[in-house]
N, C-alpha and C positions, 0 to 999 in steps of 0.2 A: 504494500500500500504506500502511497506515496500523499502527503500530508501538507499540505499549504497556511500557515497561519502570519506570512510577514512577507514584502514586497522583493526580499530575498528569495526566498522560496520559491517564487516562480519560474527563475529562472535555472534552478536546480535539477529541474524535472528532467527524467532520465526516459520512463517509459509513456507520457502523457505532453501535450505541449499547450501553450499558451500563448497567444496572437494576439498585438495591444498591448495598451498601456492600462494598469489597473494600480491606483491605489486603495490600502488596504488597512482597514479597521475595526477592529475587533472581528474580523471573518476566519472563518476555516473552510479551506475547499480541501476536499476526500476525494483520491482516484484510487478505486478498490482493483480497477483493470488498466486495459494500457490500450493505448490507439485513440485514446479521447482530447477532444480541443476544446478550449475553452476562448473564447474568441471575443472580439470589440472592438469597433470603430470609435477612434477620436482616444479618447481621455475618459473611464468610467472610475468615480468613488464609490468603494461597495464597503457600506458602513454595516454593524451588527449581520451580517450575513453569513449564511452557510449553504454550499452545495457540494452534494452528494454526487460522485461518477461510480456507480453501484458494479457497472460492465465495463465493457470495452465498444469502439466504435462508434462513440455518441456524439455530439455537439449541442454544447451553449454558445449561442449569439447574441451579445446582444450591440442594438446597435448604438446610432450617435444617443447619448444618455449624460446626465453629469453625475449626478449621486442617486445610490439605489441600496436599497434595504429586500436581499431576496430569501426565500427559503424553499431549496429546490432539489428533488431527489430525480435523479433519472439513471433508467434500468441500459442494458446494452440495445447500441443500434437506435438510440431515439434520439431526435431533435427537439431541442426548446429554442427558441426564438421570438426576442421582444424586440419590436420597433421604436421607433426613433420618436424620441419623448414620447413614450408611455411610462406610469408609472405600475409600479409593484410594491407592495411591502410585505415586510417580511411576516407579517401577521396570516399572510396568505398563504397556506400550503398549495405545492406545485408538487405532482407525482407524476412524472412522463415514463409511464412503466408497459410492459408487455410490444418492447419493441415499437412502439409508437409516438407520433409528432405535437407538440403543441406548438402551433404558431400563433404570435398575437403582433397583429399589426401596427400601424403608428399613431400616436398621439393618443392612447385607451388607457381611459381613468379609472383603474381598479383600487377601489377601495379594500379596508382591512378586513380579515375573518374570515375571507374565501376560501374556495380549497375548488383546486381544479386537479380531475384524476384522470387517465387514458385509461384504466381499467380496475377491477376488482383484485383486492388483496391474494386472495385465492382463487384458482383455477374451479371451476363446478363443471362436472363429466354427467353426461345422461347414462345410466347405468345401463341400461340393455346396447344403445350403440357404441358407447365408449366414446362418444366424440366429444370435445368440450363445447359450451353453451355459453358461455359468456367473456369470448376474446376480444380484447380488448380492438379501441379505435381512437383513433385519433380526436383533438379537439382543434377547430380552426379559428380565430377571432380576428374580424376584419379592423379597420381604422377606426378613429374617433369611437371605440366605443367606453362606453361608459355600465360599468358594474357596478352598483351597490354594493353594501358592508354584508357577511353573514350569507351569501350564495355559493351555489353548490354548481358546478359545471362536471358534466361528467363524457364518460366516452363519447364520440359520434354525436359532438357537438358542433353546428357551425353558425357562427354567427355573422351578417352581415354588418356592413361600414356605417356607422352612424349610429347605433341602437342601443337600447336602457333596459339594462335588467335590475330590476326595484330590491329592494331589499328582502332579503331572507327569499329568492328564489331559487326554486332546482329545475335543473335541467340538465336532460340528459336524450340521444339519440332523437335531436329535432333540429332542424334547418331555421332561421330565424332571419325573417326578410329585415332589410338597410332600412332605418329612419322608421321606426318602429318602437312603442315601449310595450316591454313584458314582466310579468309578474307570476309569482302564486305558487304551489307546490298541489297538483302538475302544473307546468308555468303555461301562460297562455296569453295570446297578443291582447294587448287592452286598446292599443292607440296607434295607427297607423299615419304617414306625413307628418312624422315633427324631427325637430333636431333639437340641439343648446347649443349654447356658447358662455363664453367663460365668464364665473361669476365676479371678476373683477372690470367686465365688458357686460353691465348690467342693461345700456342701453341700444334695445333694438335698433334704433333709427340710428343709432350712431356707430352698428355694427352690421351691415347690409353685406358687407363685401364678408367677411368671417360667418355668417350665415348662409350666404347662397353657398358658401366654397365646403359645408359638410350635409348639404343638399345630394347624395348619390343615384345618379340611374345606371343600369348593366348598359352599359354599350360594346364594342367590339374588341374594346382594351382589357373587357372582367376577366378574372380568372377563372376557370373549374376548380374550384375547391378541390373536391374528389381528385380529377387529373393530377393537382401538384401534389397533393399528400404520396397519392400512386407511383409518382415521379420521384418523391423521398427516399420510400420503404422498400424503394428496388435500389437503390445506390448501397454499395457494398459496407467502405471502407469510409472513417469521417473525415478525410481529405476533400471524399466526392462529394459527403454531403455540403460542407461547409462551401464549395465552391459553386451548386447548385442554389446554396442559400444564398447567395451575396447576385451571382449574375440574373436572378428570379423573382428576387423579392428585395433586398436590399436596395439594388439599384432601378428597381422598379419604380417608377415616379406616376406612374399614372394615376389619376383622381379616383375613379372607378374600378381600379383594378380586383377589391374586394366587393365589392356591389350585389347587391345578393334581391330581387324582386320576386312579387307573387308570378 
């Protein structure tokens, strides 16, 4: 196991590597395997934080960020990936486990107490077929979204660019259209056509242009959610992932590119 607790240590790493500039306080990163990156554009502060590299062949990304508070545990073979100013904190449990990706786009205001998982703790077999029943899947979260405190996101989640999940929601294995608010446990659309904008940008008429710009419709630039997860989970080694993340979504600039409609 190879051990991270001081801005030395990172460059020690023998079997694990590290891309970026990270400063470092009160954090520990854990590499239980080896072939893992730990990866960041720009200049990231990763204050009270801990991440786990449980396997081998994973990637964290995260991207242009200035300080971040994370708590993130990922199994072999999965990607996590946080876009540019979003935030995280570390009150949030992140479990990228059974092989699978959570990607969360840019500028998404995730509040404290969440817990996002790609799959259940334990494996559940149908007894007569032997086959298992609850593999896990990936979670996708487009731009500008905004998560309340106390919500539960679970496998084969996706969510479109723009949208509100209200406090104390769960959800799990549902597609959730852009510019939308949701709620409730089973969660369920309440409000369709709306956006926010920043509570320090309290006036509409004096924020027309940052309003229309987190307005999203699918046009020819959107992603397939499904297609790029697909396009993840087949890349071998975290060299390829990492450089599928960066030329795909990284440098992806298009407005729409998460846009997700009825």
């Amino acid at each position: 196991m190879e051990i991270v607790t001081n801005n030395a240590d990172l460059y020690s790493l023998m079997e694990n590597k590290v891309i970026g500039k990270f400063n470092l306080s009160n954090t520990k990163i854990l590499f239980s395997g080896s072939n893992n990156i730990l990866c960041c554009k720009g200049e990231i502060n990763l204050n009270d934080t801990i991440l786990r590299f449980e396997g081998s062949n994973s990637v964290i990304f995260i991207d242009d960020n200035d300080t971040l508070e994370l708590n993130i545990r990922i199994d072999s073979s999965g990607v996590f990936y946080l876009g540019k100013n979003s935030c995280l904190t570390r009150t949030s449990h992140v479990y990228v486990t059974d092989n699978k990706n959570i990607i969360i786009g840019n500028d998404c205001n995730i509040s404290f107490g969440n817990y996002l998982k790609t799959a259940d703790k334990y494996p559940i077999y149908d007894i007569s077929t032997k086959k298992r029943i609850n593999e896990g899947k990936s979670i996708l979260i487009g731009d500008y979204v905004w998560i309340k405190q106390s919500t539960t996101i679970l496998e084969n989640t996706i969510i479109g660019s723009g949208s509100i999940l209200n406090y104390n929601s769960f959800v799990d294995n549902k597609t959730l259209t852009s510019n939308s608010i949701y709620g409730g446990n089973p969660i369920k659309r309440i409000k369709e056509g709306i956006t926010y904008i920043n509570p320090s940008n309290n006036l509409l008429e004096d924020n027309i242009k940052e309003f229309e710009e987190h307005i999203y419709t699918k046009d020819k630039t959107s992603i397939n959610f499904k297609s790029l997860d697909k396009d993840i989970l087949e890349l071998k080694t975290s060299d390829e992932k990492l450089k599928y993340l960066i030329l795909n979504i990284s440098n992806n600039n298009n407005k729409n590119r998460f846009s997700i409609n009825k």
